[in-house]
N, C-alpha and C positions, 0 to 999 in steps of 0.2 A: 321744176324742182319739187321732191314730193318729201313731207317731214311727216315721223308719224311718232307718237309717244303714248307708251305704255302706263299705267300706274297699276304697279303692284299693289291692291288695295284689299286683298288676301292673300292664302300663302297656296302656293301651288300644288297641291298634295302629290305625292308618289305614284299616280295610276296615271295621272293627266301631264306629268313629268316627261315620265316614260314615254306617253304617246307623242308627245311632240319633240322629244330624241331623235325619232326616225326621219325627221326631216332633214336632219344635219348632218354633214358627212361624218362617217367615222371619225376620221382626225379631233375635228371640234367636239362629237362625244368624249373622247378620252380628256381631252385638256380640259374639259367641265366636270370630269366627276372625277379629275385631281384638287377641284376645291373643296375645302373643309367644310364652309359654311354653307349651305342650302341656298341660303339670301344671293350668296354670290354667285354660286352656280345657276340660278335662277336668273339673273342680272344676263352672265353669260349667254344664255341659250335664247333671253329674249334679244338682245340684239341682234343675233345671227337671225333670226325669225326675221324682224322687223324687215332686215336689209331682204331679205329674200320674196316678203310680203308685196314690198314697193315693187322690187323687181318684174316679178309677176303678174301683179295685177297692173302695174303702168307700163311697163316696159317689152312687155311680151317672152320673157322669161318662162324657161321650164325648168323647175325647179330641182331636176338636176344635172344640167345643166351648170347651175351655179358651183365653179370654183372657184376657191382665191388662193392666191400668192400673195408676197410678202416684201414691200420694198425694202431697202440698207435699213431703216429705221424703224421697222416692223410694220409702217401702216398695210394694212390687207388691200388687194385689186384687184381685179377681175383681167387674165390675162388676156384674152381674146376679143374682149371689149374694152380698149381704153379709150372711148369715149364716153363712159359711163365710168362716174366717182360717185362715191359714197362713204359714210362715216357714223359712228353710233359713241353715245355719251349715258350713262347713268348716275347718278345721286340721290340717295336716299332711298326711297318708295318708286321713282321715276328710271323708264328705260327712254331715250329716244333714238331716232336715227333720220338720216335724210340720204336723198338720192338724186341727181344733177349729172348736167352733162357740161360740165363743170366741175375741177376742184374744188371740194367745197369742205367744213370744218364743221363742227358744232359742237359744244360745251351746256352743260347743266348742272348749277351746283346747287345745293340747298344752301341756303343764306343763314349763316350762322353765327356764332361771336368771331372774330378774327383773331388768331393765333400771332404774339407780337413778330415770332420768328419766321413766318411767311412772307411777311409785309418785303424785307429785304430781298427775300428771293423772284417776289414777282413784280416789284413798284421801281421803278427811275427814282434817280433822288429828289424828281422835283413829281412826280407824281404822291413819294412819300409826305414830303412837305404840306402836299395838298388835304392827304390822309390826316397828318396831327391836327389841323387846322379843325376839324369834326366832331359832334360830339360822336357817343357811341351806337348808335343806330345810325348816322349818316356814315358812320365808318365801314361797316357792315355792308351796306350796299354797295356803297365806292368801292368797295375792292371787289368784291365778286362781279362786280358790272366789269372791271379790268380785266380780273381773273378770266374771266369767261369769253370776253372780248381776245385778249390773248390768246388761251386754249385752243379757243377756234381757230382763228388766224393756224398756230405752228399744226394742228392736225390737217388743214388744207393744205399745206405746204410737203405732209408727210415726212418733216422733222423733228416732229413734237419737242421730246421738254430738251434735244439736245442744243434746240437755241433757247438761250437762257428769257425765261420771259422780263426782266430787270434790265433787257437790254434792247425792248421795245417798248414806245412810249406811244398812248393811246392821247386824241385832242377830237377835241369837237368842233364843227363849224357849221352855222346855219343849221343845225339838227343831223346835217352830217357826222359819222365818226372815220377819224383818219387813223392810219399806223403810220409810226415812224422806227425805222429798225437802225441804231446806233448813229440816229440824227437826221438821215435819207429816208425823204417818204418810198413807202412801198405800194402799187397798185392792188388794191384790196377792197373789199365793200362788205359792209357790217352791219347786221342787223339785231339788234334786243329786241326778243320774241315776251312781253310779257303776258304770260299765259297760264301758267302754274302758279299759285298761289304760295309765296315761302320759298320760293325757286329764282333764279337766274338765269335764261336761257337766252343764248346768244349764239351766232352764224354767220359765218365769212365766207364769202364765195370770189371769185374770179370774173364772175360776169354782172355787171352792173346793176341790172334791174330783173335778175329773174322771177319769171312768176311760183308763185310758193303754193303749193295745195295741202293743207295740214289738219289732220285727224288726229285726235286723242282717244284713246279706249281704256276704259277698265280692264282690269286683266281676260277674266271666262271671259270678255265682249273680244278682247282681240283673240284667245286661242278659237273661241268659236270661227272666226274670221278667217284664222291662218287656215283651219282645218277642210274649210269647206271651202276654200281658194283653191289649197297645195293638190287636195285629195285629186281635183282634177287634169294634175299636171305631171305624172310620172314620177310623183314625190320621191317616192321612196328609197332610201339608201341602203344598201344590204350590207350584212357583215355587223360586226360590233366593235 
């Protein structure tokens, strides 16, 4: 399992934009520069990198090569290899993504005040209970530690938010964390990655004990990376 996370810690300018475009199929150009804000389109294009990075350089991937389809609930796959999963998550300043031969999920939220109207959407009633019990920085964590724990979970599953997260209930045992989906445990394994400072990062995989290989970069540190990875591998996509 290979995890790699981005931080946006400037802003990508237009020439450096552009150039790492070309690595992405057409299709994924157009649905990125249908977004409005920069940040997001930026967010966009780094994920796709990421997945393609890992590919590449662990996988033996030629990067173009790489295409995805799109399961009933839109998670992206690789159709000619499905034994390779993968999955990408952004918040904030933060892109990540991870790659497994294995289902696998992952979640990153920036830890922030808790909104009272979320609580209901993604907490059990006895998860909630546990929430009022807190002051207001234990509040804050507990639920994005949930949050996050859930996220991951329904994105390995490739149903994301259409099973309700309020009807999975998260428990601990021994330093273990367990799911329970509408009372029935579910086989699942969970990992909180803390590693980003002000962040949440959490990982659900299918396979009990994978080994994890995980790199962090500044932004110019990963485009440098991608560029002198991709350039060697028939990068380029033609057309616009």
């Amino acid at each position: 399992m290979h995890i790699c996370c981005v931080h946006i810690d400037q802003t990508l300018d237009e020439t450096a934009f552009q150039e790492m475009m070309q690595y992405v199929t057409p299709e994924k150009r157009a649905r990125i520069q249908r977004f409005r804000k920069p940040i997001d389109a930026t967010r966009s294009l780094l994920g796709d990198l990421i997945i393609r990075f890992i590919l590449c350089r662990h996988y033996g991937f030629h990067n173009h090569e790489i295409h995805y389809e799109h399961q009933e609930f839109g998670k992206p796959y690789l159709p000619e290899h499905p034994d390779v999963h993968f999955n990408i998550s952004h918040s904030g300043d933060w892109v990540v993504g991870v790659v497994s031969t294995h289902p696998v999920g992952i979640d990153i939220e920036k830890i922030t005040e808790v909104k009272e109207n979320l609580t209901s959407l993604a907490l059990t009633t006895e998860e909630h209970q546990q929430f009022q019990k807190l002051n207001e920085t234990e509040r804050n964590l507990f639920f994005f530690e949930l949050w996050t724990l859930k996220e991951s979970y329904v994105k390995a599953t490739g149903k994301g938010l259409s099973e309700g997260l309020n009807t999975l209930q998260i428990s601990r045992d021994n330093g273990k964390i367990h799911i329970e989906k509408k009372g029935k445990p579910v086989p699942a394994y969970f990992k909180m990655l803390e590693c980003i400072e002000g962040h949440q990062l959490s990982l659900c995989s299918f396979s009990e004990h994978p080994e994890k290989d995980m790199r962090s970069f500044l932004l110019n540190e990963f485009i440098e990376k991608v560029k002198s990875l991709l350039r060697m591998s028939k990068t380029l996509y033609e057309g616009k």
